[in-house]
MMTF fields as JSON, N, C-alpha, C and O atoms, coordinates in Angstrom:
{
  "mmtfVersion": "1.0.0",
  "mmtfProducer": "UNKNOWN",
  "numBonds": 355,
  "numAtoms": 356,
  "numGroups": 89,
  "numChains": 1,
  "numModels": 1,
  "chainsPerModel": [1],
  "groupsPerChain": [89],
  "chainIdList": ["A"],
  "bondAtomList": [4, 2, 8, 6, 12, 10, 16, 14, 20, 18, 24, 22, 28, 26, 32, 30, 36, 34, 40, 38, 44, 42, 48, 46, 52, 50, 56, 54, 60, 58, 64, 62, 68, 66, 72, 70, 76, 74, 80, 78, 84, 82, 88, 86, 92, 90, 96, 94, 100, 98, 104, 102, 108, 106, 112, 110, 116, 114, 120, 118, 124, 122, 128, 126, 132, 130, 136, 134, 140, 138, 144, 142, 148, 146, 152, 150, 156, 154, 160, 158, 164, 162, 168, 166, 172, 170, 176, 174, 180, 178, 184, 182, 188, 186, 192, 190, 196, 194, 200, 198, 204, 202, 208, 206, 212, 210, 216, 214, 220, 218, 224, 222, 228, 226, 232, 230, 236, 234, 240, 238, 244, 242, 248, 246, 252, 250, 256, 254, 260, 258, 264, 262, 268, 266, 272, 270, 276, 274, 280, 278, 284, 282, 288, 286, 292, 290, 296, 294, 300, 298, 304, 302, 308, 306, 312, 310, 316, 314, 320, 318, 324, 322, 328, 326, 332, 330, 336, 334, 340, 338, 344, 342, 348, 346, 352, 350],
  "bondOrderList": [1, 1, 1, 1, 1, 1, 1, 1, 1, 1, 1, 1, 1, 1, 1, 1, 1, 1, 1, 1, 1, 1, 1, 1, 1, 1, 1, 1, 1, 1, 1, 1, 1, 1, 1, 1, 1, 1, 1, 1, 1, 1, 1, 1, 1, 1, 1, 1, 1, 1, 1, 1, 1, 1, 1, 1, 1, 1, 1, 1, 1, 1, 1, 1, 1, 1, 1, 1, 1, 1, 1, 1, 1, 1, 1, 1, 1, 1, 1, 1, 1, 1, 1, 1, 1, 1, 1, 1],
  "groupList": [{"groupName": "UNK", "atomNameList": ["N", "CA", "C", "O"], "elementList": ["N", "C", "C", "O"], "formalChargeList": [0, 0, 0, 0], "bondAtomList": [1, 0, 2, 1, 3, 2], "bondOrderList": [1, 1, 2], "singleLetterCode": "X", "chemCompType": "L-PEPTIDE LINKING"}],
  "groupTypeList": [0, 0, 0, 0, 0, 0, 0, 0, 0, 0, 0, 0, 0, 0, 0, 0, 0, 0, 0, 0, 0, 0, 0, 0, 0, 0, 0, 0, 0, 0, 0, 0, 0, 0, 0, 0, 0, 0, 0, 0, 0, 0, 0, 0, 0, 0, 0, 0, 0, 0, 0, 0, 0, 0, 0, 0, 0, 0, 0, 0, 0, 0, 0, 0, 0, 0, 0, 0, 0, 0, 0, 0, 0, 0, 0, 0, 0, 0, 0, 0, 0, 0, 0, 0, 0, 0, 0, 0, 0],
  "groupIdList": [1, 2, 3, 4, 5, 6, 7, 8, 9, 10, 11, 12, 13, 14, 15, 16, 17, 18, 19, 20, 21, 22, 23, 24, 25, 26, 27, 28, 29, 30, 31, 32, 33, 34, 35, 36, 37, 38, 39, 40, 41, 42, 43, 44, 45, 46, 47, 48, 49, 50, 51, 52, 53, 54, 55, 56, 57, 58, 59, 60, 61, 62, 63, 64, 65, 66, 67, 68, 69, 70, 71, 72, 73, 74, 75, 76, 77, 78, 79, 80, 81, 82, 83, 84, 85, 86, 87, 88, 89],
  "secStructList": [7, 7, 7, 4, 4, 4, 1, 7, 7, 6, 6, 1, 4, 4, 4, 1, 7, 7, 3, 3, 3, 3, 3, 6, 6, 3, 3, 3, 3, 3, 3, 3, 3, 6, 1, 1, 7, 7, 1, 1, 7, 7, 7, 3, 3, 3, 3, 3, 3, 7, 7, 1, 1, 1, 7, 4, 4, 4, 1, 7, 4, 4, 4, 7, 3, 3, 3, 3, 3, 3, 1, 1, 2, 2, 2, 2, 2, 2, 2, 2, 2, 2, 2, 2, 2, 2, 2, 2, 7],
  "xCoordList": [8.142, 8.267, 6.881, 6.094, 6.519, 5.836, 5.557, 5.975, 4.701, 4.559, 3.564, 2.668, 3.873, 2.74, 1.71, 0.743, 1.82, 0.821, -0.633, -1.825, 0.233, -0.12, -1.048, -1.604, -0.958, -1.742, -2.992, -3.128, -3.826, -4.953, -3.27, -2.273, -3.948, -3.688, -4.297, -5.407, -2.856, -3.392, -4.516, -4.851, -5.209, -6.49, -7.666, -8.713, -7.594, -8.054, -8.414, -9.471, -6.764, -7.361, -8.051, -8.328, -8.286, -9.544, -10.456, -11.067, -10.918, -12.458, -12.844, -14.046, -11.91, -11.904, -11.769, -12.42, -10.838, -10.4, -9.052, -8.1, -9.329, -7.692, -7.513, -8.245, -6.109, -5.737, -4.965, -4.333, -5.182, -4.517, -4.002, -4.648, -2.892, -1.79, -1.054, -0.72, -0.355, 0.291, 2.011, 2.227, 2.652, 4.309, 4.868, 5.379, 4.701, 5.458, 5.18, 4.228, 5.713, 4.848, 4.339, 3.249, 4.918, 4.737, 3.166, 2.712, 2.371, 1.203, 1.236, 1.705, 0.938, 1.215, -0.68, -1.67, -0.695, -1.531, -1.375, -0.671, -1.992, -1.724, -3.157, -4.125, -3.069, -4.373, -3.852, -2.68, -5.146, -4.779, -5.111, -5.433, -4.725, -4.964, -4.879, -3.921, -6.455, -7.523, -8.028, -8.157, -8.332, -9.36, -9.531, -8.819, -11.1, -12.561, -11.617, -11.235, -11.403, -10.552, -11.82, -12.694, -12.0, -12.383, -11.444, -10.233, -12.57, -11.489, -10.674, -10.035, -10.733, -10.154, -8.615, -7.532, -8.681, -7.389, -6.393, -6.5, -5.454, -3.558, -3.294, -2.127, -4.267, -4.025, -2.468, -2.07, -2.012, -0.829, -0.97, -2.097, -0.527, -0.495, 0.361, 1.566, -0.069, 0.367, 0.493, -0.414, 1.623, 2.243, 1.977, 2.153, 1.54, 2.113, 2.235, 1.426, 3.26, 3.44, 3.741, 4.202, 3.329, 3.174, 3.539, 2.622, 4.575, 4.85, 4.149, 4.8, 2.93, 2.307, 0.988, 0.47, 0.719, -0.399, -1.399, -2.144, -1.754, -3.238, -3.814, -3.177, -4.89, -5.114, -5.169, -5.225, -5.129, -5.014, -5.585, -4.808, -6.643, -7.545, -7.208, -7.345, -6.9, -6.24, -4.622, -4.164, -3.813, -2.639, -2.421, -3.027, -1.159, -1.57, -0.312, 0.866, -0.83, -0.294, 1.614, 2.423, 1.603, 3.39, 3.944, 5.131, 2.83, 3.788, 3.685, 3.604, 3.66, 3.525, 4.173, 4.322, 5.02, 5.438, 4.816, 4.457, 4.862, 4.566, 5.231, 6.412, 4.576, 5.536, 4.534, 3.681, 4.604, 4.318, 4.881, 6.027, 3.842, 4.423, 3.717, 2.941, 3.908, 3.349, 1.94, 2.137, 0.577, -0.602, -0.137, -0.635, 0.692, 0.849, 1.488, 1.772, 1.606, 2.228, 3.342, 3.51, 4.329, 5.797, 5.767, 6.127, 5.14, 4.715, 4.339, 4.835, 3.502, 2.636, 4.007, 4.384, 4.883, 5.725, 7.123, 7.965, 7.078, 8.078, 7.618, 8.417, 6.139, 5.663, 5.481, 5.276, 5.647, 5.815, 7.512, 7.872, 8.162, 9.745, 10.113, 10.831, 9.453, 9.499, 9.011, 9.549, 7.577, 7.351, 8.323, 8.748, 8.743, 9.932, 10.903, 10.915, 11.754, 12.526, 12.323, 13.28, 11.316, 10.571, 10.27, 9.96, 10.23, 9.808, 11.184, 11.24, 12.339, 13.525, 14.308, 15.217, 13.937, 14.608, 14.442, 14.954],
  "yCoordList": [-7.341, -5.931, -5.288, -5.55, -4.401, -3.388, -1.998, -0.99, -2.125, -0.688, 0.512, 0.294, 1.656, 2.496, 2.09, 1.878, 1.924, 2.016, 0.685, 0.695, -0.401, -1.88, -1.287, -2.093, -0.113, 0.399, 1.508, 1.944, 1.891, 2.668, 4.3, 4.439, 4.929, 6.608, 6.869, 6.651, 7.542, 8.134, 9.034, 9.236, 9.649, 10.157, 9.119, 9.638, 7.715, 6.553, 6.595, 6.47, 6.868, 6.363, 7.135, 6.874, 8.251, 9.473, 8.896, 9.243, 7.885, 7.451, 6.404, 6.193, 5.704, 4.917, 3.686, 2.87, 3.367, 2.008, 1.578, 2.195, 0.402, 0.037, -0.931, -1.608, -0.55, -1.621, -3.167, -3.083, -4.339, -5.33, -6.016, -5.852, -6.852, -7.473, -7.837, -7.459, -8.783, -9.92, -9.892, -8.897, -10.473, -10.588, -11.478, -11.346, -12.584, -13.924, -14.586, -15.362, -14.508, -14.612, -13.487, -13.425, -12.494, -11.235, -10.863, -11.54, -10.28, -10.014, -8.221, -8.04, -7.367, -5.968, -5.333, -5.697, -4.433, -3.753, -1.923, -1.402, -1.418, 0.104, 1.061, 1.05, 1.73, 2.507, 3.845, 4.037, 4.935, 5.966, 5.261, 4.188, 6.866, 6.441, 7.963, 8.733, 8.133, 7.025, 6.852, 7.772, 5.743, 5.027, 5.948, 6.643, 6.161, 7.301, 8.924, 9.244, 9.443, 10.778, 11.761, 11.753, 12.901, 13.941, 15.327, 15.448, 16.256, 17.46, 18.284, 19.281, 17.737, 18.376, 17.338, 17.897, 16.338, 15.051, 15.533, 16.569, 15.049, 14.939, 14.101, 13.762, 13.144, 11.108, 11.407, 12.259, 10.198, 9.088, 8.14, 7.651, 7.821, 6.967, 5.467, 5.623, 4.363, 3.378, 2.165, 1.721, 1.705, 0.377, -0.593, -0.15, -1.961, -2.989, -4.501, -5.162, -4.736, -6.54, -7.467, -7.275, -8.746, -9.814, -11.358, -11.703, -12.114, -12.966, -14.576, -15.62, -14.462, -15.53, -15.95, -15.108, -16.98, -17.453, -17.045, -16.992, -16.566, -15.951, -14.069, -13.209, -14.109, -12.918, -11.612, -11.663, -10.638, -9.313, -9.987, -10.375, -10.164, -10.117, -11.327, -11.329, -12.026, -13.611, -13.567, -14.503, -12.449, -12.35, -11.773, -10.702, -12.075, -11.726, -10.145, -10.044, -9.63, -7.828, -7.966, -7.644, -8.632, -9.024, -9.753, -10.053, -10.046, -10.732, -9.873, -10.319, -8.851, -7.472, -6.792, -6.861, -5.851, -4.909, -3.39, -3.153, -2.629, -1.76, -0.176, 0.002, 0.787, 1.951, 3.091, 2.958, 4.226, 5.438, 6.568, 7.019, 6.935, 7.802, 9.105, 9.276, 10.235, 11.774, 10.541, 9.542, 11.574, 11.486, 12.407, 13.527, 12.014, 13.042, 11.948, 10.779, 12.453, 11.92, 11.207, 9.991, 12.282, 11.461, 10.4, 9.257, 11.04, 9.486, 8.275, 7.165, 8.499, 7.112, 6.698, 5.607, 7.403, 6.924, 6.127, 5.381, 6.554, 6.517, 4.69, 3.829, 4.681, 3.509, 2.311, 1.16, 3.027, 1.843, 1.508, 0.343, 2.159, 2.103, 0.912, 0.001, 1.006, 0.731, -0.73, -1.666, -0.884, -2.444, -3.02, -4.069, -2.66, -3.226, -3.878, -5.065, -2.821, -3.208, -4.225, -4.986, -4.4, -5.732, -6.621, -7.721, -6.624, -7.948, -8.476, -9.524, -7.784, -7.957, -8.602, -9.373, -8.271, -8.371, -9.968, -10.516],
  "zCoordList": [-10.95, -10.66, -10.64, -11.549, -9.58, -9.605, -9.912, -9.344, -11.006, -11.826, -11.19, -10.374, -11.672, -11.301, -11.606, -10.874, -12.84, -13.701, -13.182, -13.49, -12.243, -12.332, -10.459, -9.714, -10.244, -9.179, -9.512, -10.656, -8.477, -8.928, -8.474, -7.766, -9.341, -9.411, -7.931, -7.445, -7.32, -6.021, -5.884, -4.717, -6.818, -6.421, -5.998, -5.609, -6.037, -6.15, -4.345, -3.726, -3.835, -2.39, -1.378, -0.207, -2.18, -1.443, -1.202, -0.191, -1.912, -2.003, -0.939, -0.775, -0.175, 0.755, 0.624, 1.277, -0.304, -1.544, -0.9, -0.423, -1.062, -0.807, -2.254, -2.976, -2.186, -3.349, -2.507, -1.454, -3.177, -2.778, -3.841, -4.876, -3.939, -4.782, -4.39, -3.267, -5.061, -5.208, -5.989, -6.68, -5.926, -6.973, -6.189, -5.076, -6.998, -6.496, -5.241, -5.318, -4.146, -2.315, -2.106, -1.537, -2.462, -1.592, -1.631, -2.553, -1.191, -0.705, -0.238, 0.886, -0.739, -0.826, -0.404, -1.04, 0.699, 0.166, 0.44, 1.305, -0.271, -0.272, -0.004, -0.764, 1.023, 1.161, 1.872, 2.196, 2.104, 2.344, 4.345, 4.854, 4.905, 6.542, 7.071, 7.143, 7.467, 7.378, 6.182, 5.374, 5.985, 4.973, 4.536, 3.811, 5.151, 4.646, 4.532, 5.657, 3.977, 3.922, 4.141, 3.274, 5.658, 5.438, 4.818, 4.631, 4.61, 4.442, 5.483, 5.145, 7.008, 7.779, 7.891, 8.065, 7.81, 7.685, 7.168, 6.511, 7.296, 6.955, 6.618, 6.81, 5.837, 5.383, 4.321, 3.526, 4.886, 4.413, 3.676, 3.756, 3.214, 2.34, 2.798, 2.993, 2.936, 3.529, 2.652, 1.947, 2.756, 1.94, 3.187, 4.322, 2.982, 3.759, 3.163, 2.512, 3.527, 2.973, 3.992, 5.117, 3.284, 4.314, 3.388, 2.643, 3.397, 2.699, 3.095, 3.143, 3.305, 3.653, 2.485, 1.752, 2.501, 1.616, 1.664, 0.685, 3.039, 3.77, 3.073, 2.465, 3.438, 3.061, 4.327, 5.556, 3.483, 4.652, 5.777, 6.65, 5.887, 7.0, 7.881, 9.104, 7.384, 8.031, 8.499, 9.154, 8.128, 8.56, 9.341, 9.329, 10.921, 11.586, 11.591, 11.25, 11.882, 12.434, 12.136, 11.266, 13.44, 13.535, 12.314, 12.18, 11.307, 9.905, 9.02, 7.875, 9.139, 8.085, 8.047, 9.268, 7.703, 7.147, 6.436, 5.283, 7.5, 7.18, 6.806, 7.105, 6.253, 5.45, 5.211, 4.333, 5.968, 5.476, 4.536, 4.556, 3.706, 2.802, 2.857, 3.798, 1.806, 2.345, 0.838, 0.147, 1.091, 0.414, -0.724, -0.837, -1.469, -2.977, -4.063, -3.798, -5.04, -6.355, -5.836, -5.927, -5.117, -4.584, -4.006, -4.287, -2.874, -1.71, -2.7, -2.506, -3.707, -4.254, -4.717, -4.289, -5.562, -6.636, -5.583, -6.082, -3.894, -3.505, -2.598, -2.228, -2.508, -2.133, -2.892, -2.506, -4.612, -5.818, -5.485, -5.647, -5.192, -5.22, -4.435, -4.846, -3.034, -1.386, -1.514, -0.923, -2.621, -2.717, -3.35, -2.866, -4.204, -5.217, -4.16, -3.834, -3.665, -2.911, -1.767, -1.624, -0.945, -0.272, -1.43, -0.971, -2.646, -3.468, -3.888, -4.532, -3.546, -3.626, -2.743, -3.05, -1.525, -0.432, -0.217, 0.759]
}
């Protein structure tokens, strides 16, 4: 299972950070979009998973899974929810 807590605090992905992780196959990563956040932007918050051995950068597009959320507390808490449920599935 995936915790909040076991992620950076959404003020984290202002900075142009992505988080990446792991639970069992699954392969998860979470960043804002865009990346680099100016102050004129509307960034999202983005989940994606990919159940392969390879890493982000080595996997290809069509083996991913992807998920937008709003850039706030909810969104983060609703994208911890959203991995769960893909580590389930």
């Amino acid at each position: 299972m995936i915790n909040e807590k076991d992620l950076y605090g959404i003020k984290h992905y202002r900075y142009g950070e992505a988080y990446y992780g792991s639970s069992g196959t699954m392969r998860f990563r979470v960043a804002s979009d865009p990346l680099k956040i100016k102050d004129e932007d509307e960034p999202k918050l983005v989940a994606e998973v990919w159940y392969t051995p390879l890493c982000y950068e080595k996997t290809p597009k069509e083996d991913m899974t992807l998920k937008e959320f709003s850039f706030d507390e909810e969104g983060f808490k609703e994208a911890v929810t959203w991995l769960n449920e893909m580590l389930e599935a």
